[in-house]
C-alpha positions in Angstrom: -52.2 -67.9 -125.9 -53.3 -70.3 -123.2 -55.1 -73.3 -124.0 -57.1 -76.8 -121.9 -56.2 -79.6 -124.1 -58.8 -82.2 -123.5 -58.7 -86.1 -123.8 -61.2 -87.6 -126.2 -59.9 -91.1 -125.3 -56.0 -90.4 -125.0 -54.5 -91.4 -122.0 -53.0 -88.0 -119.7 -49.8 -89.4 -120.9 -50.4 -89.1 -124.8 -51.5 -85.9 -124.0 -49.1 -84.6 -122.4 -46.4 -86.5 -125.1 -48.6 -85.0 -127.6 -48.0 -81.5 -126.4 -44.8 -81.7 -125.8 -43.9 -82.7 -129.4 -45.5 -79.7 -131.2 -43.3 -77.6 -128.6 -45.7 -76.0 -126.1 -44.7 -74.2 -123.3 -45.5 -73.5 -119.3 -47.7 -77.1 -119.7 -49.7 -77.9 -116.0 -51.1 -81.4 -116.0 -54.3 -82.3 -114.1 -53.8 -85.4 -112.2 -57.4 -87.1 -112.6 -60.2 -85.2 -114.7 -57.5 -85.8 -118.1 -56.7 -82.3 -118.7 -54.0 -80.1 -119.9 -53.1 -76.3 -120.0 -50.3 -74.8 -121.9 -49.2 -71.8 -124.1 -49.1 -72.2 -127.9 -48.9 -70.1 -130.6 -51.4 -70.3 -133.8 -49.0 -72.7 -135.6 -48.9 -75.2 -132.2 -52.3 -75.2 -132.0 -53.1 -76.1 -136.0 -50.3 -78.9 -135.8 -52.5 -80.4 -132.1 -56.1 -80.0 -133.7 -55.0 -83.0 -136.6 -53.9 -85.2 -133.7 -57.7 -87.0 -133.4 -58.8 -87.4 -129.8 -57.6 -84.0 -128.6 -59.6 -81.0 -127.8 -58.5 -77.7 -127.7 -60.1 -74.3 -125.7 -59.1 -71.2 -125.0 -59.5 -70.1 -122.0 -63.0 -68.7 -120.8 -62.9 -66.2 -118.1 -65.3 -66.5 -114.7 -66.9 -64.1 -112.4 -68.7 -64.4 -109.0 -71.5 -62.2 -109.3 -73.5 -60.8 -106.0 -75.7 -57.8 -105.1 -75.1 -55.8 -101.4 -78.3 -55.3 -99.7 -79.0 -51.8 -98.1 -82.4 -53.6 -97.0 -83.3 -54.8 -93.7 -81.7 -58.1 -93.7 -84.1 -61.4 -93.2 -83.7 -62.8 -89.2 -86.6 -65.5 -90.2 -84.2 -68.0 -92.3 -81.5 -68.4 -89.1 -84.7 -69.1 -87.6 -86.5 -71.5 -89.8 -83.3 -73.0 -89.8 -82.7 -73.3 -86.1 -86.1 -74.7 -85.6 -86.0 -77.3 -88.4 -82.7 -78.8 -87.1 -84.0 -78.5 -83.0 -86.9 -80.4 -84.4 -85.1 -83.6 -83.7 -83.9 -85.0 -80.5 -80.6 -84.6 -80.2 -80.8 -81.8 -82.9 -79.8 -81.6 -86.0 -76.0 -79.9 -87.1 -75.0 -81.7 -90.4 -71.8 -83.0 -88.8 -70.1 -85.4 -91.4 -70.6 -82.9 -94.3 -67.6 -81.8 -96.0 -67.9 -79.3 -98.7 -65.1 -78.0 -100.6 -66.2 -74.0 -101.6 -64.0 -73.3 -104.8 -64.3 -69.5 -104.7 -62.4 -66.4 -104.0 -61.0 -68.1 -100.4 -62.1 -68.0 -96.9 -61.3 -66.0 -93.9 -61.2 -68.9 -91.5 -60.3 -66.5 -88.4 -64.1 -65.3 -88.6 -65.6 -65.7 -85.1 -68.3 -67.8 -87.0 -65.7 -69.7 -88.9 -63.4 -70.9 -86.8 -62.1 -74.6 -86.7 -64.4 -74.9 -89.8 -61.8 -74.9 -92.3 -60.1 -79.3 -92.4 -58.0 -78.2 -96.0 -57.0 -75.0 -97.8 -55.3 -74.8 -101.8 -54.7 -71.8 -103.3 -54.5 -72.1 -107.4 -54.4 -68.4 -108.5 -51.7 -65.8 -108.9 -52.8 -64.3 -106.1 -51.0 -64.9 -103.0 -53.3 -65.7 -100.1 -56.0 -68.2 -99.5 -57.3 -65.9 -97.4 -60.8 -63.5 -99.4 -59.6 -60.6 -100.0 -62.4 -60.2 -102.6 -65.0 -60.6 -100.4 -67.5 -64.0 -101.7 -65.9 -67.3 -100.6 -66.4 -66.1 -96.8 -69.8 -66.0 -97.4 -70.0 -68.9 -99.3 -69.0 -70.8 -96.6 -70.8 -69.2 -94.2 -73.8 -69.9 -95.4 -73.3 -73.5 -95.8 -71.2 -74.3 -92.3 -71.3 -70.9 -90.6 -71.7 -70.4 -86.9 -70.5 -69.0 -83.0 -71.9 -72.3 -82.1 -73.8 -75.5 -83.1 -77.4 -73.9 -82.8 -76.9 -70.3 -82.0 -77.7 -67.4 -84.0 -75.7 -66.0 -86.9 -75.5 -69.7 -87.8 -75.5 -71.3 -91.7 -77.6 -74.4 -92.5 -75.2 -77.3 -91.2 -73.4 -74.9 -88.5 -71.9 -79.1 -88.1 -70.6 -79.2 -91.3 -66.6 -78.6 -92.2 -64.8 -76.8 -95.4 -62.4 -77.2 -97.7 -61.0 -73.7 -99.3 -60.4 -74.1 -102.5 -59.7 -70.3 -104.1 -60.0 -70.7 -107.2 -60.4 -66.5 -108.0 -58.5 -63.9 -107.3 -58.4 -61.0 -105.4 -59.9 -58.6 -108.4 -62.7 -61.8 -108.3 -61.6 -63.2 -111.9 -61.1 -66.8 -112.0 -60.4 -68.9 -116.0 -61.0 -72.5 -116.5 -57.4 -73.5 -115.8 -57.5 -72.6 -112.3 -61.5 -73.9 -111.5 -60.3 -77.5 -113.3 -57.2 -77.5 -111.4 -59.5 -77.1 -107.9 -62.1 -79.5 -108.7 -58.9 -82.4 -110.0 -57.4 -81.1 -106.3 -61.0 -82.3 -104.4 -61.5 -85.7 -106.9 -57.5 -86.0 -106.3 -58.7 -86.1 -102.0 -61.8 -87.9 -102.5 -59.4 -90.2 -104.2 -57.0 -90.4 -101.6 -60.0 -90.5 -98.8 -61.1 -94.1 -100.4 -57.7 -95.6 -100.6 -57.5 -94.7 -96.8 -60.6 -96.5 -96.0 -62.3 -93.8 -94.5 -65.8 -93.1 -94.4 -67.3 -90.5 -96.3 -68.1 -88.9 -93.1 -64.6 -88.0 -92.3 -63.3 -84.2 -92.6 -61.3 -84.9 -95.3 -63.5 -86.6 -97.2 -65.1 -84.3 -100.1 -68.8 -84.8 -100.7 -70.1 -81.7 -102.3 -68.3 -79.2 -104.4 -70.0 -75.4 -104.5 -69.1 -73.8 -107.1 -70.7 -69.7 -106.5 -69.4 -68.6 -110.0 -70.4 -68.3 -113.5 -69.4 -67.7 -117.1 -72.2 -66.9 -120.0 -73.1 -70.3 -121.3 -71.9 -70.8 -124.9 -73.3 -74.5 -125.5 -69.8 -76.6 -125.6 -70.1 -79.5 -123.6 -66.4 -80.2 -124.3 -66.0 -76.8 -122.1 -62.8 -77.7 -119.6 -65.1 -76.7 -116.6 -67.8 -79.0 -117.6 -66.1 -82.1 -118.1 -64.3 -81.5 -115.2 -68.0 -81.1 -113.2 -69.0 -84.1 -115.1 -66.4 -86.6 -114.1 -66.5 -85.2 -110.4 -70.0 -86.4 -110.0 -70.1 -89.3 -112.6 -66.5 -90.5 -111.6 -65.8 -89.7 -108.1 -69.3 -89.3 -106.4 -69.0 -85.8 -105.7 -72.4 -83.3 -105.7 -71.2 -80.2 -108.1 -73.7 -77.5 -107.2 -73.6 -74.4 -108.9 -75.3 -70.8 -108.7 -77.4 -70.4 -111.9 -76.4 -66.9 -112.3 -78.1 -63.4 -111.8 -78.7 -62.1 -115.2 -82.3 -62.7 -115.2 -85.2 -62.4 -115.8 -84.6 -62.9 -119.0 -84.7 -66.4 -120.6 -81.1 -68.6 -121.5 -79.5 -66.6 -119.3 -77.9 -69.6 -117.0 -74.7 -69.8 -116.7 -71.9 -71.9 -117.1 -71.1 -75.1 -115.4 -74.5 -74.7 -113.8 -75.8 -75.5 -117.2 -74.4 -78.6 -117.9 -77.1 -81.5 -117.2 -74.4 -83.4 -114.5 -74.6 -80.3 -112.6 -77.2 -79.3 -109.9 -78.1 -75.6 -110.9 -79.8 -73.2 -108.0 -81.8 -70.0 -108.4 -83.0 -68.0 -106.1 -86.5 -67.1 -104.4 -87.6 -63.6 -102.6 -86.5 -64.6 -98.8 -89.8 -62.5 -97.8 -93.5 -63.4 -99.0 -94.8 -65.2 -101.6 -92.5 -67.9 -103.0 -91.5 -65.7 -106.1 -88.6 -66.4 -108.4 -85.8 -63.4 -107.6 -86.3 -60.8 -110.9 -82.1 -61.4 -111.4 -82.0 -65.1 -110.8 -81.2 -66.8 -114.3 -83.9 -68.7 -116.3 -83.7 -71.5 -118.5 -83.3 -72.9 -121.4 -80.0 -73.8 -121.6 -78.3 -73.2 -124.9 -78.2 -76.5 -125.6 -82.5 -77.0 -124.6 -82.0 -77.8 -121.2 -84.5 -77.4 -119.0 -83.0 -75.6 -115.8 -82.4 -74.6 -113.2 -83.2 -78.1 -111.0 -83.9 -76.5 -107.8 -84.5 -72.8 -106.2 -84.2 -71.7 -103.1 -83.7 -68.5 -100.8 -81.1 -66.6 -101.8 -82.1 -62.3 -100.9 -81.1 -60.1 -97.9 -79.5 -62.6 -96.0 -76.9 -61.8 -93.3 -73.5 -63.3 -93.4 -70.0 -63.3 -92.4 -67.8 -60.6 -93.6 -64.6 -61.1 -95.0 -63.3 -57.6 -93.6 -62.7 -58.4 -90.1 -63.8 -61.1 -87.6 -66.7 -60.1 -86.4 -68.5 -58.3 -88.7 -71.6 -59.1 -91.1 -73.4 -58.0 -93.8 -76.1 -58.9 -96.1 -75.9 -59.7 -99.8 -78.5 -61.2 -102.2 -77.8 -63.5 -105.2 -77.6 -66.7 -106.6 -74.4 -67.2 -105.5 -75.7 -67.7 -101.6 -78.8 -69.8 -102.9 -76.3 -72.8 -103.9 -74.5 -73.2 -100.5 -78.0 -73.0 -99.3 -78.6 -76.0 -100.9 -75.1 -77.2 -100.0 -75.6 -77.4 -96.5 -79.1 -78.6 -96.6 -77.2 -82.0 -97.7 -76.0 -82.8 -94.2 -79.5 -82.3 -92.4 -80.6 -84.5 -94.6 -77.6 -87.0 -94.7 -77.3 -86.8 -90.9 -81.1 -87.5 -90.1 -81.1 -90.6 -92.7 -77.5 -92.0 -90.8 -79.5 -92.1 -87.8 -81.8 -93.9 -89.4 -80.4 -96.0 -91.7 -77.0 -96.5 -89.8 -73.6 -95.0 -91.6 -73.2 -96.7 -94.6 -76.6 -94.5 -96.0 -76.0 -91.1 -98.0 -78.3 -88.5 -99.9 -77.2 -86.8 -103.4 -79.3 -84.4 -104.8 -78.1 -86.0 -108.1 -79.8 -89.1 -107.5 -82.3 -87.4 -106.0 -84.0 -85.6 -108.8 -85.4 -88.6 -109.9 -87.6 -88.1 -107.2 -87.9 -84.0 -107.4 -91.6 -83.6 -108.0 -92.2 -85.6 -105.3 -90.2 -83.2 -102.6 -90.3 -80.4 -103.7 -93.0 -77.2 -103.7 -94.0 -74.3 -106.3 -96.5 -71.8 -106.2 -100.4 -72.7 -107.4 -99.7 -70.9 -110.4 -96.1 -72.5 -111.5 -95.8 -75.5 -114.1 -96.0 -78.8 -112.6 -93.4 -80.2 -114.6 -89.9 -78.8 -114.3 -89.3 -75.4 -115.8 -87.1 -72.7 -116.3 -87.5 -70.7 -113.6 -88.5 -72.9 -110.7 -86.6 -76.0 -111.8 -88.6 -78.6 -109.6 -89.3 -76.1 -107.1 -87.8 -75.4 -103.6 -87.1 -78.6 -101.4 -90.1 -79.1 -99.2 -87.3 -79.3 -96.3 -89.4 -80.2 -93.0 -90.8 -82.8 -95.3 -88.0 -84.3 -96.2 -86.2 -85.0 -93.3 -89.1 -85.8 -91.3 -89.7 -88.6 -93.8 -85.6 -88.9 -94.1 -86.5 -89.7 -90.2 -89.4 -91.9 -90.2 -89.8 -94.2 -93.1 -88.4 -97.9 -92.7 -88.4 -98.4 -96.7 -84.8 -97.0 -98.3 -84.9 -93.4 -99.1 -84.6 -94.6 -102.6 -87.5 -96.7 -102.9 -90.1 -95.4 -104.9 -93.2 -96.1 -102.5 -90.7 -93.7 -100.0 -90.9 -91.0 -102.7 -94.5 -91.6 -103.2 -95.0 -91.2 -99.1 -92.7 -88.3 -99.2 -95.3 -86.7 -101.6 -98.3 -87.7 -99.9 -96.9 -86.8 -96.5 -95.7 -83.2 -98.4 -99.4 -82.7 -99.5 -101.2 -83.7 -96.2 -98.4 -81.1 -94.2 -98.0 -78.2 -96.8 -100.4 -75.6 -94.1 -98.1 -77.0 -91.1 -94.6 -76.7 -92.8 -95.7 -73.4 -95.4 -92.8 -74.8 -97.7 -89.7 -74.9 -95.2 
């Protein structure tokens, strides 16, 4: 049997010294997030679990789950899109966003993907980073997709770059030894990026991790996945967004890492009409009383690359797509404040819910507060980079959120929520 051993204050080292002395086998060290995975049999593991400060897991398994359209896909988000970034002169791309897409790979050669792939790894059995699944394509499509900076069939921050991290395999099955290893590989060149002295705008700098994939949330917070997520962001800086899941509408149905606190957990809203939560994106509670997920936004009948052949699309709907969304909304946002602010400013959404209510926009008949099916609400996106744009206090100052709220009142009829 496979196990994660995890540090509860040993060093990698002990661990791995540890391990070695009750005799496991095929061991694979993490080089930063202080994780190990070997095979033991029921006596190895009995002989670990006295050793105090060591944690031991089986291995969970993990799934991307989406849903094909055979609806008439949405043309109005490429367009709300094109015309929020053409708002500003010279427009908008994201360009200095790098997100690394742990997922079932990339097919780079896409017409609307070339040049946008700066680093591949491939951690699974399988033998190509190529997607031979059929998710990761999309995944970054969505976030950095397009033929050109502003055309059509474009993703939020067509500017953006990606790192393909595959992370599942070509049947679309992924465990926590693999996922781990991919998000130690981005800290590990987030890592290396500071040492360099590079800014964070550079290609291979990491700033956001999407992870588009899910296992049913059992309430560990010592789960590998989890405290890999955690140290990402608490440790290395990085924004770990993750799909909340589609096995709504029932409630606790969010999945895992998107339900760990650290994390920033997305659902999805109908692309068409009202601002209605999609009937299969996950609700809150967590199983541990979280209130999630944080944020939702659109995530039905949208069109995308394919991972079948260059030039070919299709539409899927799912939580899965509503993350990147949210992904590639960073580096609008990031890009308007650096030409504002100058190059040493940045925007994470994990700082930024401190300041949620105040950006972001339900329906009438939604909670105020944060709840379990709306999170905060959708980003009030015109808003926020308009005031991103314009304000001459820091982004976070609290009189700025306060603006940003006011401003998001006074324009809700002009901007309807985009």
């Amino acid at each position: 049997m496979r196990y994660a051993v995890i540090s509860k204050g040993l060093s990698p080292t002990q661990i791995e010294a540890e391990v070695k002395k009750v005799g496991a086998e095929s061991i694979v060290k993490t080089r930063l997030v202080g994780q190990i995975f070997c095979e033991m049999n029921e006596e190895q593991t009995k002989t670990l679990t006295r050793v105090p400060g060591l944690i031991l897991k089986q291995l969970k398994e993990y799934k991307t789950d989406q849903v094909l359209t055979t609806t008439q896909t949405v043309e109005s988000i490429s367009d709300v899109f094109h015309l929020l970034r053409s708002y500003f002169i010279p427009p908008l791309t994201g360009t200095g966003l790098t997100v690394a897409v742990l997922d079932s790979g990339i097919r780079k050669s896409h017409e609307s993907l070339q040049n946008k792939v700066v680093y591949e790894a491939n951690l699974t059995d399988s033998p190509l980073a190529n997607d031979i699944f059929g998710h990761g394509t999309q995944v970054g499509f969505i976030i950095a997709g397009g033929l050109h900076a502003l055309g059509s069939k474009a993703g939020v921050s067509p500017g953006a770059v990606l790192m393909n991290i595959k992370v599942i395999n070509d049947e679309g099955i992924g465990d926590d030894e693999d996922i781990v290893l991919g998000i130690d590989r981005v800290c590990a060149l987030a890592e290396e990026a500071r040492k360099q002295g590079l800014w964070p705008t550079d290609e291979l700098y990491p700033n956001v991790i999407n992870l588009s994939l899910g296992a049913e949330d059992d309430g560990d917070p010592d789960n590998p996945v989890r405290t890999a997520c955690r140290k990402a962001s608490t440790e290395y800086g990085l924004d770990v967004i993750a799909s909340a899941g589609n096995s709504g509408p029932k409630m606790t149905t969010l999945m895992l890492p998107a339900c760990d606190p650290e994390v920033i957990a997305v659902g999805a809203v109908e692309t068409t009409g009202d601002m209605v939560v999609w009937e299969k994106s996950s609700r809150g509670p967590t199983v541990q009383g979280e209130t999630k997920p944080d944020f939702v936004i659109w995530g039905t009948n949208l069109e995308m690359a394919s991972h079948k052949s260059d030039g070919e699309y299709l539409a899927k709907s799912g939580t899965s797509f509503a993350a990147p969304m949210l992904a590639g909304l960073t580096g609008l946002l990031w890009e308007s404040g650096r030409r504002a602010y100058g190059e040493n400013w940045q925007f994470h959404w994990t700082e930024a819910r401190q300041f949620a209510p105040y950006f972001s926009t339900k329906p009438v008949d939604a909670p105020i507060k944060k709840d379990n099916a709306y999170g905060y609400g959708l980003p009030a996106m015109g808003v926020m980079l308009s005031q991103v744009a314009q304000t001459s206090a820091p982004a976070d100052d609290m009189t700025s959120a306060m603006s940003m709220f006011m401003m998001m009142s006074m324009m809700a009829g002009i901007v309807g929520g985009i």
